[in-house]
N, CA, C, O and CB atoms as a CASP TS submission, in Angstrom:
PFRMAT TS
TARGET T0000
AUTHOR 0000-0000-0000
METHOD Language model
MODEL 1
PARENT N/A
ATOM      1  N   UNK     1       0.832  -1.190   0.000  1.00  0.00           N
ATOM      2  CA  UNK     1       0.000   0.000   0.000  1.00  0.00           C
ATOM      3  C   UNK     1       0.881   1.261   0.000  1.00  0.00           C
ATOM      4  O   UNK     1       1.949   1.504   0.562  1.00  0.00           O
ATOM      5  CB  UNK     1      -0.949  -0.006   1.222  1.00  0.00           C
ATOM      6  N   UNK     2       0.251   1.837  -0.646  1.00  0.00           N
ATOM      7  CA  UNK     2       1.333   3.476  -0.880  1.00  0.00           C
ATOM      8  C   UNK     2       0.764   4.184   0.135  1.00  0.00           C
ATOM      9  O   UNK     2      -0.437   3.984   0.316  1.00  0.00           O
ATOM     10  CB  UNK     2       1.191   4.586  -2.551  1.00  0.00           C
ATOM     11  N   UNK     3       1.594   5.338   1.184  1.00  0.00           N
ATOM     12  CA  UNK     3       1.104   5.705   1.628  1.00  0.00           C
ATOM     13  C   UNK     3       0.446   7.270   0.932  1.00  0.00           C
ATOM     14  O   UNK     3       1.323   7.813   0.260  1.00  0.00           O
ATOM     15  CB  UNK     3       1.734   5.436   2.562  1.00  0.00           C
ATOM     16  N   UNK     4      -0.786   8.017   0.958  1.00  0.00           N
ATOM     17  CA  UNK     4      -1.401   9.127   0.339  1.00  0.00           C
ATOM     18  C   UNK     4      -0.639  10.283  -0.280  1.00  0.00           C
ATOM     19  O   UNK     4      -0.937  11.008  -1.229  1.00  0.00           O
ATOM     20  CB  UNK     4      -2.179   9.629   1.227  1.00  0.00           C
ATOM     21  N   UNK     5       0.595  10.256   0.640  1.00  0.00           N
ATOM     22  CA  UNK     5       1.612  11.702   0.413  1.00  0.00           C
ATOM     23  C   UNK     5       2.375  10.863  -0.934  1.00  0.00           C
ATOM     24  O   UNK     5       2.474  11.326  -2.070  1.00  0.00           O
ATOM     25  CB  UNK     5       3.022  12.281   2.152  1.00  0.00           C
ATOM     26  N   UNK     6       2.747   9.859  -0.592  1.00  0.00           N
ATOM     27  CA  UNK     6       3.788   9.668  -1.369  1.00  0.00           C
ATOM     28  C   UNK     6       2.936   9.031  -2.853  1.00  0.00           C
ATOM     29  O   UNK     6       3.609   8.834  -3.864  1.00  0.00           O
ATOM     30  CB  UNK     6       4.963   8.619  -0.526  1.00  0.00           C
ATOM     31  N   UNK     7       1.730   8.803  -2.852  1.00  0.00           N
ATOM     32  CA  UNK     7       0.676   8.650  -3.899  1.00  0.00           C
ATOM     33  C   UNK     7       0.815   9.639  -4.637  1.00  0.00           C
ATOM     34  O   UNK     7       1.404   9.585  -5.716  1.00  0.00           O
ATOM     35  CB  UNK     7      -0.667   8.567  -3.501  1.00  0.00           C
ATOM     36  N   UNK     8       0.270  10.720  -4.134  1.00  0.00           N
ATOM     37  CA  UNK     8      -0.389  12.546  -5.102  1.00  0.00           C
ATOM     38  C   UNK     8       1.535  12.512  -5.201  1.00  0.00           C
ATOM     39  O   UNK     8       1.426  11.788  -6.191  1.00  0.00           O
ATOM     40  CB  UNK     8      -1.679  14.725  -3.566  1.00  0.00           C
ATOM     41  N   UNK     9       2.630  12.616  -5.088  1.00  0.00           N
ATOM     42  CA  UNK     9       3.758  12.469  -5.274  1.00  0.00           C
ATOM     43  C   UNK     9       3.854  11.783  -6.849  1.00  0.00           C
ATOM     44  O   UNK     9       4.071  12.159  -8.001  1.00  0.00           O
ATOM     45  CB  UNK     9       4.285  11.731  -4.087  1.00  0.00           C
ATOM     46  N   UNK    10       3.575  10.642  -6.173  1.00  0.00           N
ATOM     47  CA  UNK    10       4.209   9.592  -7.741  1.00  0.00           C
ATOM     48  C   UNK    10       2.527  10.004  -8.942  1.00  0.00           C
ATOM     49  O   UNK    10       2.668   9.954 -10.163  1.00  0.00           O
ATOM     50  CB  UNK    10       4.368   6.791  -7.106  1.00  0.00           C
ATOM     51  N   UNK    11       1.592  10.246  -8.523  1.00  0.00           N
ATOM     52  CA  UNK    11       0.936  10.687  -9.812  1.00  0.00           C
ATOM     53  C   UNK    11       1.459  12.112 -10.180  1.00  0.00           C
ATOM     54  O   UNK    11       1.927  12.323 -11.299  1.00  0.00           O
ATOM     55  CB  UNK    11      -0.695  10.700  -9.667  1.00  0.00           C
ATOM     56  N   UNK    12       1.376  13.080  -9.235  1.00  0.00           N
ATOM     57  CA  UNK    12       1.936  14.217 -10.118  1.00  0.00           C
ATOM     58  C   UNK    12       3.247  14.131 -10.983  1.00  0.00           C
ATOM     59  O   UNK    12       3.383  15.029 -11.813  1.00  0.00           O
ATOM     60  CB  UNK    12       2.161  15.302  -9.255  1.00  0.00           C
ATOM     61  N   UNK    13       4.249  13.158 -10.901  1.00  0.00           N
ATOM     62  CA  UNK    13       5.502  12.898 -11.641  1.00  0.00           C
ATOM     63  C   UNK    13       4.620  12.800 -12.600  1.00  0.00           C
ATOM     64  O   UNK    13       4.552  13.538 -13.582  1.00  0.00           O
ATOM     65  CB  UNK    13       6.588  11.724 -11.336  1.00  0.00           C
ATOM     66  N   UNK    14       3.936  11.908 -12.351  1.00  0.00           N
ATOM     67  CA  UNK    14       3.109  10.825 -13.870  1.00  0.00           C
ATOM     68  C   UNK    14       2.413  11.821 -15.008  1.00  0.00           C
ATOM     69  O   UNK    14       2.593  11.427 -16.160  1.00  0.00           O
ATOM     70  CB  UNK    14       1.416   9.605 -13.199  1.00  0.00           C
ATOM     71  N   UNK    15       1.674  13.003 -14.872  1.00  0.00           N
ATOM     72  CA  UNK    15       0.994  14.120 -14.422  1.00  0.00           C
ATOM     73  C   UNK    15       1.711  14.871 -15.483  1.00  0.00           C
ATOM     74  O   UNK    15       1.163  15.232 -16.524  1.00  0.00           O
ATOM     75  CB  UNK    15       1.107  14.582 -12.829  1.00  0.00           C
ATOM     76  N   UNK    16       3.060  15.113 -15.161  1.00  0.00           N
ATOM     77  CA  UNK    16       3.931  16.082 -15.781  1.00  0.00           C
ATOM     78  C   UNK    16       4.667  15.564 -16.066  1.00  0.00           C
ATOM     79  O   UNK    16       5.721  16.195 -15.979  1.00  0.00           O
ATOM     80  CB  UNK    16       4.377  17.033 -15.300  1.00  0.00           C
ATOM     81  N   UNK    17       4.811  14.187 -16.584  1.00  0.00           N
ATOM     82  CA  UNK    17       5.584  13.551 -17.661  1.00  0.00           C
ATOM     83  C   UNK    17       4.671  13.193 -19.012  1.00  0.00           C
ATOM     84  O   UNK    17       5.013  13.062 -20.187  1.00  0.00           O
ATOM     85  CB  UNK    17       6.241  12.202 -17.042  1.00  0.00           C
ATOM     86  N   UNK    18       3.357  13.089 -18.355  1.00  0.00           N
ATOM     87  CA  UNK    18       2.161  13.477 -19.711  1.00  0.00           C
ATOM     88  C   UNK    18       1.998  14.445 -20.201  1.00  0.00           C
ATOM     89  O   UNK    18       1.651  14.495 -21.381  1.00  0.00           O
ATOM     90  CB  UNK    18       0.914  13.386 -19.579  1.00  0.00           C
ATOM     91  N   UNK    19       2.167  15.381 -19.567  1.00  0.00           N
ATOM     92  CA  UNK    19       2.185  17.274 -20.091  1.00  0.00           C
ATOM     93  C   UNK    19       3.195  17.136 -21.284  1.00  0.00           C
ATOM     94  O   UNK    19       3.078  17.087 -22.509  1.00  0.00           O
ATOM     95  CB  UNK    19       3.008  18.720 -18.629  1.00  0.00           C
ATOM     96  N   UNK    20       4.265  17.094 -20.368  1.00  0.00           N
ATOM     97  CA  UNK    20       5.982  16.459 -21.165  1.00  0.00           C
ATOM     98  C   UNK    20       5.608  16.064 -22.835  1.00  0.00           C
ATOM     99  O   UNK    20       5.671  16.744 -23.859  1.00  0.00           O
ATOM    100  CB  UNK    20       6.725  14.469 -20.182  1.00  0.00           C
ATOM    101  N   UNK    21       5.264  14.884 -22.624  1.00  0.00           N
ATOM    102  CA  UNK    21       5.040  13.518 -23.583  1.00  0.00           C
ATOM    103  C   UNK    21       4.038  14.256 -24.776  1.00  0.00           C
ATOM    104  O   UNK    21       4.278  14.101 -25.973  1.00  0.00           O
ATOM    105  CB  UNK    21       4.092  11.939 -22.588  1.00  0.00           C
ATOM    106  N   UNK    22       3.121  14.910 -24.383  1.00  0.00           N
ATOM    107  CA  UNK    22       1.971  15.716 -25.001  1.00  0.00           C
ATOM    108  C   UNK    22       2.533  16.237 -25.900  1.00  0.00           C
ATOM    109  O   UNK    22       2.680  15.732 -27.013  1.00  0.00           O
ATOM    110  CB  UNK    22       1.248  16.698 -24.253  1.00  0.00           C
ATOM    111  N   UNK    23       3.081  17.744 -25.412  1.00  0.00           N
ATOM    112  CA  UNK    23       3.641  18.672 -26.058  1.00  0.00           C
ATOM    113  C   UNK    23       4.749  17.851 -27.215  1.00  0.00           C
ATOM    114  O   UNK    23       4.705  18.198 -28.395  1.00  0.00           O
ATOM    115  CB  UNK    23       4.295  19.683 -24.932  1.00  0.00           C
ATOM    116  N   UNK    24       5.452  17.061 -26.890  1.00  0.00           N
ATOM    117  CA  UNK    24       6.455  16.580 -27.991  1.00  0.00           C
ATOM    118  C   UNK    24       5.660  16.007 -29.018  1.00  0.00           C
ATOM    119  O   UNK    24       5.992  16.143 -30.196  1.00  0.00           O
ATOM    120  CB  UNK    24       7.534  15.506 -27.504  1.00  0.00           C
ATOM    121  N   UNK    25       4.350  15.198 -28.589  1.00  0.00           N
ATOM    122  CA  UNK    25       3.375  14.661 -29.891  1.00  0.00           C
ATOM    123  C   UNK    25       3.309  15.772 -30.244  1.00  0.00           C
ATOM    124  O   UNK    25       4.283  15.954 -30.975  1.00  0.00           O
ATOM    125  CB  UNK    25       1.903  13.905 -29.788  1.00  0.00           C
ATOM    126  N   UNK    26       2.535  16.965 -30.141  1.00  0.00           N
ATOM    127  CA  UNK    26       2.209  17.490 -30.842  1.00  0.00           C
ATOM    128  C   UNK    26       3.244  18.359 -32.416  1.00  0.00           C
ATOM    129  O   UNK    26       3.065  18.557 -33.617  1.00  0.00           O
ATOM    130  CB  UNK    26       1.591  18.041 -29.907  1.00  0.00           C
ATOM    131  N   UNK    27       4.136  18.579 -31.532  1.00  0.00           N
ATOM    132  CA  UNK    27       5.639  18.564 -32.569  1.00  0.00           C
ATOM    133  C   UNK    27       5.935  17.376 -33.483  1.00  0.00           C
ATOM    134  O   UNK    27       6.690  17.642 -34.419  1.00  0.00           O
ATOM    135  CB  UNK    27       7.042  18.577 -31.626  1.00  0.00           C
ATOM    136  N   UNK    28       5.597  16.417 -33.419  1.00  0.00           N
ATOM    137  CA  UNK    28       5.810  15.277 -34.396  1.00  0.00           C
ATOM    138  C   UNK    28       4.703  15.110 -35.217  1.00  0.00           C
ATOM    139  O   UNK    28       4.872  14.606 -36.327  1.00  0.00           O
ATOM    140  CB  UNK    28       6.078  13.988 -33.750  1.00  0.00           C
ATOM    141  N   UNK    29       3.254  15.558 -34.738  1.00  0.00           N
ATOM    142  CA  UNK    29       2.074  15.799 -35.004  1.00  0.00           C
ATOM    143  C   UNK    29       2.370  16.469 -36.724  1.00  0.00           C
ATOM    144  O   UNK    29       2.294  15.876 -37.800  1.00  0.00           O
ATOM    145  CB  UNK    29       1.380  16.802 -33.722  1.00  0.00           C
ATOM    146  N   UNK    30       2.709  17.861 -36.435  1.00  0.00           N
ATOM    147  CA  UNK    30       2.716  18.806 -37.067  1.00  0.00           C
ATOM    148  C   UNK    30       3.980  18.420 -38.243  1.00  0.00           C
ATOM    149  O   UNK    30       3.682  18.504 -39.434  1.00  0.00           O
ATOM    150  CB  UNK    30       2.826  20.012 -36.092  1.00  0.00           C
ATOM    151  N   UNK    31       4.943  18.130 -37.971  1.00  0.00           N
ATOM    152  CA  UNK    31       6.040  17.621 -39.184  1.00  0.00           C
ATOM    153  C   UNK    31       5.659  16.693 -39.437  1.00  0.00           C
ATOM    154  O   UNK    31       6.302  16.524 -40.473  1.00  0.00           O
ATOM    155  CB  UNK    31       7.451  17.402 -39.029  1.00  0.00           C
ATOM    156  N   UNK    32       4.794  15.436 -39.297  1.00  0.00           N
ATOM    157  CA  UNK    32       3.845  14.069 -40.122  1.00  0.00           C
ATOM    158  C   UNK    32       3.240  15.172 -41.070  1.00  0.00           C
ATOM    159  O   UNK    32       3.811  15.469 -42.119  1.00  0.00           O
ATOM    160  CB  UNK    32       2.347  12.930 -38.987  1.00  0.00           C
ATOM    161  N   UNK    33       2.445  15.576 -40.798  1.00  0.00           N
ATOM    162  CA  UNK    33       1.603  16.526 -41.408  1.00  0.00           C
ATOM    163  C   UNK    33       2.247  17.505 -42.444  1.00  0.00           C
ATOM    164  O   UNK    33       1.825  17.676 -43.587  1.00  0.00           O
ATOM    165  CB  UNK    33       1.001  17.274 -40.357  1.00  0.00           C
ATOM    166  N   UNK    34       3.313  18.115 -41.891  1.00  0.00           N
ATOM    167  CA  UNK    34       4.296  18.702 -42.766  1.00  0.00           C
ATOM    168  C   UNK    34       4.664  18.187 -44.445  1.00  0.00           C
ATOM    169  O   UNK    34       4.504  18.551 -45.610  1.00  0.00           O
ATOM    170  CB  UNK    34       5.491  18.540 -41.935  1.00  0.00           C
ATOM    171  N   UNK    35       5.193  17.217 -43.722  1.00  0.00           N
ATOM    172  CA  UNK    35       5.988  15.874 -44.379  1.00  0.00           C
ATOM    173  C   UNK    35       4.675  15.643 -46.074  1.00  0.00           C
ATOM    174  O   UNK    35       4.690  15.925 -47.272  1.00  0.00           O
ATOM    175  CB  UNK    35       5.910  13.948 -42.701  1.00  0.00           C
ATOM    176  N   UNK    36       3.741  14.973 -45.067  1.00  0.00           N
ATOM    177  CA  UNK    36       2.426  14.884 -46.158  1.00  0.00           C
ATOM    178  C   UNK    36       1.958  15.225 -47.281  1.00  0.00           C
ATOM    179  O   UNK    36       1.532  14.779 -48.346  1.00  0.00           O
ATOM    180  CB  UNK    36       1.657  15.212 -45.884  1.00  0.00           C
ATOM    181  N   UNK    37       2.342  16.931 -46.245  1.00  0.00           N
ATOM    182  CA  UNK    37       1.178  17.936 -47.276  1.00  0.00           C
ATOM    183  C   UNK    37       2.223  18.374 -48.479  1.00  0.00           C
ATOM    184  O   UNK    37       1.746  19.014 -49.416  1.00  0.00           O
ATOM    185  CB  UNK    37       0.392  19.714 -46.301  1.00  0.00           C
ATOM    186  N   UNK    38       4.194  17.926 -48.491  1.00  0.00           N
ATOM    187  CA  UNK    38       4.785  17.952 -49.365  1.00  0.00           C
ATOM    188  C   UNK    38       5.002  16.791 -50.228  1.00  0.00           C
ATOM    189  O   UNK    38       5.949  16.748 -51.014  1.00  0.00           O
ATOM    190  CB  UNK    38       5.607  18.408 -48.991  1.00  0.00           C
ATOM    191  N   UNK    39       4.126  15.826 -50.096  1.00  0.00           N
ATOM    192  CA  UNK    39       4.556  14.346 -50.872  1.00  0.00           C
ATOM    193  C   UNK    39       4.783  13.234 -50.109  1.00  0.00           C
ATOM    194  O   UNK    39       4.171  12.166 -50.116  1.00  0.00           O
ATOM    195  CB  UNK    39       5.839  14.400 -51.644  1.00  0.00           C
ATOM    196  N   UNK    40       5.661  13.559 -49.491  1.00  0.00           N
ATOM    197  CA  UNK    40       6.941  13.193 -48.263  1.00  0.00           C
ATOM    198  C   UNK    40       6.262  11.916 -47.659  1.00  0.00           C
ATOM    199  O   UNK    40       6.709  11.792 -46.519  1.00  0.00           O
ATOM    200  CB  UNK    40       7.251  14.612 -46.794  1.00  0.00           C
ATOM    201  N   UNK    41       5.525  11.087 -47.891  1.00  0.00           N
ATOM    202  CA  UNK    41       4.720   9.891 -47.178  1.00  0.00           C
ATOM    203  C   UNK    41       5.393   9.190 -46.377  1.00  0.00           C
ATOM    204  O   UNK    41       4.937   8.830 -45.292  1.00  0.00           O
ATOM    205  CB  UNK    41       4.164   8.935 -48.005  1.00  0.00           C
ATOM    206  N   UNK    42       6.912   8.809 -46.911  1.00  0.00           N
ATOM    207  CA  UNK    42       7.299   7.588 -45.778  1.00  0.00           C
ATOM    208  C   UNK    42       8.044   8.349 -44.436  1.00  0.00           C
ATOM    209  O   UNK    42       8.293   8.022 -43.275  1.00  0.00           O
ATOM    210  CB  UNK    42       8.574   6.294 -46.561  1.00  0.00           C
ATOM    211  N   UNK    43       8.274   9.697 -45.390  1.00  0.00           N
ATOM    212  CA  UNK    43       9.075  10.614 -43.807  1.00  0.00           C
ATOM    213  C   UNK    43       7.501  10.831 -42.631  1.00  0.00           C
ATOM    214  O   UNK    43       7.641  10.936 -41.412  1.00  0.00           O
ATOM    215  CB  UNK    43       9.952  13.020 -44.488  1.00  0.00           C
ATOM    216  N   UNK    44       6.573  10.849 -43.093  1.00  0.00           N
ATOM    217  CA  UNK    44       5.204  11.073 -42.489  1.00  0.00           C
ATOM    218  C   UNK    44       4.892  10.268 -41.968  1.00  0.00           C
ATOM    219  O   UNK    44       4.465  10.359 -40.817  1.00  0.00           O
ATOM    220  CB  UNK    44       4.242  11.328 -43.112  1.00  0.00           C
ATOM    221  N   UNK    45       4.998   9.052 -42.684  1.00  0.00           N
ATOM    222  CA  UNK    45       4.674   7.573 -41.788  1.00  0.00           C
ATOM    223  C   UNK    45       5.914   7.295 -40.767  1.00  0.00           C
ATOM    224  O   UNK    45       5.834   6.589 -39.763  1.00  0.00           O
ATOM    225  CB  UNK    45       4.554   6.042 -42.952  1.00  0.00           C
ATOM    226  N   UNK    46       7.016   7.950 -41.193  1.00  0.00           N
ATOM    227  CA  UNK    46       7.978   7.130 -40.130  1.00  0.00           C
ATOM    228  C   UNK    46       7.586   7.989 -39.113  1.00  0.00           C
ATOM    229  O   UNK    46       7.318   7.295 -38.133  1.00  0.00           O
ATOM    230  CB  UNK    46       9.756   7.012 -40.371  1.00  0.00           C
ATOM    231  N   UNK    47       7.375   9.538 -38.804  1.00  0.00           N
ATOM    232  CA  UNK    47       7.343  10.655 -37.947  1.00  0.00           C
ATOM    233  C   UNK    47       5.956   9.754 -37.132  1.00  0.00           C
ATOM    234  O   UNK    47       6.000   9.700 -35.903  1.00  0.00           O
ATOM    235  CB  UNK    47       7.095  12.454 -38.821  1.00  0.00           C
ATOM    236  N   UNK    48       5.087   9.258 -37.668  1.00  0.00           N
ATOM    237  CA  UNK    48       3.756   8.939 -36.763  1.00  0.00           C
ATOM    238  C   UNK    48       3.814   7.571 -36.286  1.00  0.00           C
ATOM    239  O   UNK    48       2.833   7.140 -35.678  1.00  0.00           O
ATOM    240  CB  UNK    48       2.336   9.096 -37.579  1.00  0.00           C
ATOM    241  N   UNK    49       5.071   6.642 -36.520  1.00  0.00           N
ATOM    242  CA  UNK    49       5.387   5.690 -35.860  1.00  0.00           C
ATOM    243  C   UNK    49       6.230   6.119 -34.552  1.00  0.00           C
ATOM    244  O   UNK    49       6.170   5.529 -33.473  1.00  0.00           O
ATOM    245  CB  UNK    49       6.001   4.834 -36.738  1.00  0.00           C
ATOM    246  N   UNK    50       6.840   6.986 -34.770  1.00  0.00           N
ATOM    247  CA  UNK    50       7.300   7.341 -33.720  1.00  0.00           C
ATOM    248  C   UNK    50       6.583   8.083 -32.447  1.00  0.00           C
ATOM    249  O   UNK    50       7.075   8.171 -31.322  1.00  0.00           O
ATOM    250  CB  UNK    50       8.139   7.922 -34.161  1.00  0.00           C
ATOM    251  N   UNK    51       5.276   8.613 -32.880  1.00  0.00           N
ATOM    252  CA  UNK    51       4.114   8.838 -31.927  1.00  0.00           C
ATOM    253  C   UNK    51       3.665   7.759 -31.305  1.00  0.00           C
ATOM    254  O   UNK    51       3.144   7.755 -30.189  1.00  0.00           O
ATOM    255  CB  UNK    51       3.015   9.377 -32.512  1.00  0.00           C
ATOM    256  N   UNK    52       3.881   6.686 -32.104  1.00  0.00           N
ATOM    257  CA  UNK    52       3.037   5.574 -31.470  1.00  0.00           C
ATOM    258  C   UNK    52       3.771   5.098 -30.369  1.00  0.00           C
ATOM    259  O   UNK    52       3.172   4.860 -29.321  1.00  0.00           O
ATOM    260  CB  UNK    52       2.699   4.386 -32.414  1.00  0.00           C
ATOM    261  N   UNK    53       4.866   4.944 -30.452  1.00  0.00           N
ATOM    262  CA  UNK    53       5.608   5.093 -29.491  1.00  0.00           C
ATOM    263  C   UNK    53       5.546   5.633 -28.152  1.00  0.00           C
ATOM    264  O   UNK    53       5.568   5.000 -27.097  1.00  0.00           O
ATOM    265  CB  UNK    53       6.249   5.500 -29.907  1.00  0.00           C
ATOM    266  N   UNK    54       5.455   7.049 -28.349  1.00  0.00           N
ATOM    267  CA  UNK    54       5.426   8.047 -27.154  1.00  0.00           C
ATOM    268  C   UNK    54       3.834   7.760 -26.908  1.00  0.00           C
ATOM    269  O   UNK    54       3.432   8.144 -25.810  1.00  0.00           O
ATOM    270  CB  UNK    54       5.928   9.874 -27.539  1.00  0.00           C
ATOM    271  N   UNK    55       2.881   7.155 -27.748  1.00  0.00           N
ATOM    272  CA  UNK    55       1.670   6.666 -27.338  1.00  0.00           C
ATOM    273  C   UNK    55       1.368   5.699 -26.200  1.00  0.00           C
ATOM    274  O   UNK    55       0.428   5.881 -25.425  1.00  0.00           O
ATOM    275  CB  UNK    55       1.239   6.180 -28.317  1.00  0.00           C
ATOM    276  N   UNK    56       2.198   4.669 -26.131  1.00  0.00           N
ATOM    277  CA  UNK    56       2.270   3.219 -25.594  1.00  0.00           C
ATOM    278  C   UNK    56       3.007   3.922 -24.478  1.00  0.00           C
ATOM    279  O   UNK    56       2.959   3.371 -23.378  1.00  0.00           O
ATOM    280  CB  UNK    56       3.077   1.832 -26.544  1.00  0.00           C
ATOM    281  N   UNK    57       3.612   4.938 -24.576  1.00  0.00           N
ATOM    282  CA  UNK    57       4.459   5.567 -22.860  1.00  0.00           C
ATOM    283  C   UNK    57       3.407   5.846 -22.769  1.00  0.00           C
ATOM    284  O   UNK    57       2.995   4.747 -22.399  1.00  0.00           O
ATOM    285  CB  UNK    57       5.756   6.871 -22.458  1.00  0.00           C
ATOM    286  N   UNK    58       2.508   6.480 -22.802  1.00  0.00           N
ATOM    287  CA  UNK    58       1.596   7.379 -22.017  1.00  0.00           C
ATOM    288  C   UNK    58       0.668   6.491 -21.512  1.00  0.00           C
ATOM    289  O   UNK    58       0.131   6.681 -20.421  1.00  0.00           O
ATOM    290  CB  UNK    58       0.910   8.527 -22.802  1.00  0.00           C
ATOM    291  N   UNK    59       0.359   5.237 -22.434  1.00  0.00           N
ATOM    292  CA  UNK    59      -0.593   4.468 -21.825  1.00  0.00           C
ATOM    293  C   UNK    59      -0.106   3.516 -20.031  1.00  0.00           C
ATOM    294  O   UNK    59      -0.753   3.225 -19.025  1.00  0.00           O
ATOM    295  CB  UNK    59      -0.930   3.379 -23.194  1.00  0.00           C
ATOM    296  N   UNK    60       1.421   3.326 -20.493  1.00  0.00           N
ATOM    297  CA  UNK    60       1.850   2.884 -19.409  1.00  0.00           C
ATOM    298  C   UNK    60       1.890   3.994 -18.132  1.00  0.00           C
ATOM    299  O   UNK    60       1.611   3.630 -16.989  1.00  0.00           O
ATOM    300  CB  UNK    60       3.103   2.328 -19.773  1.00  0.00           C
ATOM    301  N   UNK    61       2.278   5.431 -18.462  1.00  0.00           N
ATOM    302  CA  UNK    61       1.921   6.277 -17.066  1.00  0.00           C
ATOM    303  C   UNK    61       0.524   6.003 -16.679  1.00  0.00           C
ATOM    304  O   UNK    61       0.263   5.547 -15.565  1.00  0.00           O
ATOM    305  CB  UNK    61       2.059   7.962 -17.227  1.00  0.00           C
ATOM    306  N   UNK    62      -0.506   6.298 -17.675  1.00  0.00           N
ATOM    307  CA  UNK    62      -1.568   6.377 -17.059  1.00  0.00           C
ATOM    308  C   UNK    62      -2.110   5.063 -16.205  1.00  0.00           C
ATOM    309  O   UNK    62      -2.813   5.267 -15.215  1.00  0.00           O
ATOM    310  CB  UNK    62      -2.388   6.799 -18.009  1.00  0.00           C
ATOM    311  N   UNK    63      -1.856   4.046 -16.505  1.00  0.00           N
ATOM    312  CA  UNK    63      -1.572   2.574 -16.145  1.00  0.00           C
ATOM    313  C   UNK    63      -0.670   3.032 -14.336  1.00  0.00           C
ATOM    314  O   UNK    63      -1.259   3.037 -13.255  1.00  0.00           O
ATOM    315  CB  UNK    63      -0.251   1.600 -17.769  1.00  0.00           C
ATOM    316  N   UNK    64       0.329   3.250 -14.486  1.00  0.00           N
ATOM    317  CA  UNK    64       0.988   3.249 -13.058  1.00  0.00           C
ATOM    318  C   UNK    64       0.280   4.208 -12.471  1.00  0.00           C
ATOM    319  O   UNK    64       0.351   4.011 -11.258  1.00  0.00           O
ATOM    320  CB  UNK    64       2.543   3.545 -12.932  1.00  0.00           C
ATOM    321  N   UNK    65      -0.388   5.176 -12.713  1.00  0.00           N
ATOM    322  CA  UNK    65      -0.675   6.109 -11.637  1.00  0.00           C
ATOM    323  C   UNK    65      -2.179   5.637 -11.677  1.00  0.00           C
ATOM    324  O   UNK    65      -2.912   6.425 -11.080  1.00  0.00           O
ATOM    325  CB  UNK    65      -0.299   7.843 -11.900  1.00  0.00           C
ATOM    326  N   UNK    66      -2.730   4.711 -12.149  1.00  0.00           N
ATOM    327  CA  UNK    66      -3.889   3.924 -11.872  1.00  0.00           C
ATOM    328  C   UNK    66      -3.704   2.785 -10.810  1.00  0.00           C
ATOM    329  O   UNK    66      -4.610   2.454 -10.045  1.00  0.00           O
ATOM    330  CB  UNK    66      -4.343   3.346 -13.144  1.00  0.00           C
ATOM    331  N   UNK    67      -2.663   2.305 -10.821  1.00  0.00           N
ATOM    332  CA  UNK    67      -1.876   1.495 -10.276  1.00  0.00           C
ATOM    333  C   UNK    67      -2.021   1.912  -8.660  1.00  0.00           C
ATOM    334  O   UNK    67      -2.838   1.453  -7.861  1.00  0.00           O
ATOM    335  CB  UNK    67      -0.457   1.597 -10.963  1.00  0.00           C
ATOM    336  N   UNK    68      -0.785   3.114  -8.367  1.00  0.00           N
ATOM    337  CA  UNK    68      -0.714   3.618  -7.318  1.00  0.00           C
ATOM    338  C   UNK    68      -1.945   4.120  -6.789  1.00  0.00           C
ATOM    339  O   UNK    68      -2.152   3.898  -5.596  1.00  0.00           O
ATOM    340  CB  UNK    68       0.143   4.407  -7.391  1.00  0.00           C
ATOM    341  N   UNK    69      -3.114   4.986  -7.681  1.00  0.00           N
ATOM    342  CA  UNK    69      -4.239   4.873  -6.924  1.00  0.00           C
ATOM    343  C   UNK    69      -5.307   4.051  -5.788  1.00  0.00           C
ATOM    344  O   UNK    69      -5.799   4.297  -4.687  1.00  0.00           O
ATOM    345  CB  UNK    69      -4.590   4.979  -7.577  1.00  0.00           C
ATOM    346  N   UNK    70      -5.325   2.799  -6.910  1.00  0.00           N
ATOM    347  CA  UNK    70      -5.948   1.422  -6.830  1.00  0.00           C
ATOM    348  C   UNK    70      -4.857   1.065  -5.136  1.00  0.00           C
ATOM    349  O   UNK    70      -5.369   0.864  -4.035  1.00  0.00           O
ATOM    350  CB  UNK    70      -5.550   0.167  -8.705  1.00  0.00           C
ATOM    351  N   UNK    71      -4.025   1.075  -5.294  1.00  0.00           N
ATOM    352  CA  UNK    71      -2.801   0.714  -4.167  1.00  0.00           C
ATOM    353  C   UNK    71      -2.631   1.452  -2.861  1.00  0.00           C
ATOM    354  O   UNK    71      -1.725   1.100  -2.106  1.00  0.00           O
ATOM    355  CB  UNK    71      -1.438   0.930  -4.794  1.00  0.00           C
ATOM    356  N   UNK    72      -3.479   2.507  -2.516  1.00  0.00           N
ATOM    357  CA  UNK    72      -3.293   4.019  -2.067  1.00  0.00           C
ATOM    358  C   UNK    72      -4.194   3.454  -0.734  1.00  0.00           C
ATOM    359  O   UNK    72      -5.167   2.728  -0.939  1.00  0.00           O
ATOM    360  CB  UNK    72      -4.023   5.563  -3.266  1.00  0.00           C
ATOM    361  N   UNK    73      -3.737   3.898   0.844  1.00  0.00           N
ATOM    362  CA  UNK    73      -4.731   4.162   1.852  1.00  0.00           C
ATOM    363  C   UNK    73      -5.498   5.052   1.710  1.00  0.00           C
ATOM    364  O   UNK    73      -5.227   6.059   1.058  1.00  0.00           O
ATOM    365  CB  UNK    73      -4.336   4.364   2.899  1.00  0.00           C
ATOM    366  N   UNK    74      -6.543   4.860   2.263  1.00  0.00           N
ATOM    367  CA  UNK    74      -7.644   5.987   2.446  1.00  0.00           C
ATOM    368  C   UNK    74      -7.140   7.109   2.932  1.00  0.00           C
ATOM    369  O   UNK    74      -6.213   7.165   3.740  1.00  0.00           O
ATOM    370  CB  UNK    74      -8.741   5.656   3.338  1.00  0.00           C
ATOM    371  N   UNK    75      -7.992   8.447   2.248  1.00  0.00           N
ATOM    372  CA  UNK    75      -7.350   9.365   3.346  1.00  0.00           C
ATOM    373  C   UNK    75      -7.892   9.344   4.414  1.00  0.00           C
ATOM    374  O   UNK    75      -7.460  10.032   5.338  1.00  0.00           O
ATOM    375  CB  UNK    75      -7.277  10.644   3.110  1.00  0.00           C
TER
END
């Protein structure tokens, strides 16, 4: 069991490593798109494989700080 302090602790990491993670999709977002709207398909497809990526992280934060919730004393 986690104790509550050290819970809101390890989700806010989680929290602002999604903020983090966000903002960089959206930069890879925009050069896929880039890429596209010049021809550029496999530089576009490779740029949105690499989202998928930073996709499958995010699913795993949200996963651990579901985790630590589920794991958490009452307050």
């Amino acid at each position: 069991m986690f104790k509550p302090d050290l819970a809101n602790q390890i989700i806010q990491r989680v929290a602002d490593e999604v903020v983090a993670t966000t903002s960089g999709i959206q930069g890879f977002a925009e050069a896929a798109r880039a890429f596209a709207r010049t021809g550029n398909r496999v530089e576009a497809v490779e740029v949105l494989l690499d989202i998928e990526l930073k996709l499958n992280e995010l699913r795993a934060l949200v996963e651990l700080a579901s985790f630590v919730n589920r794991k958490t004393e009452a307050d």
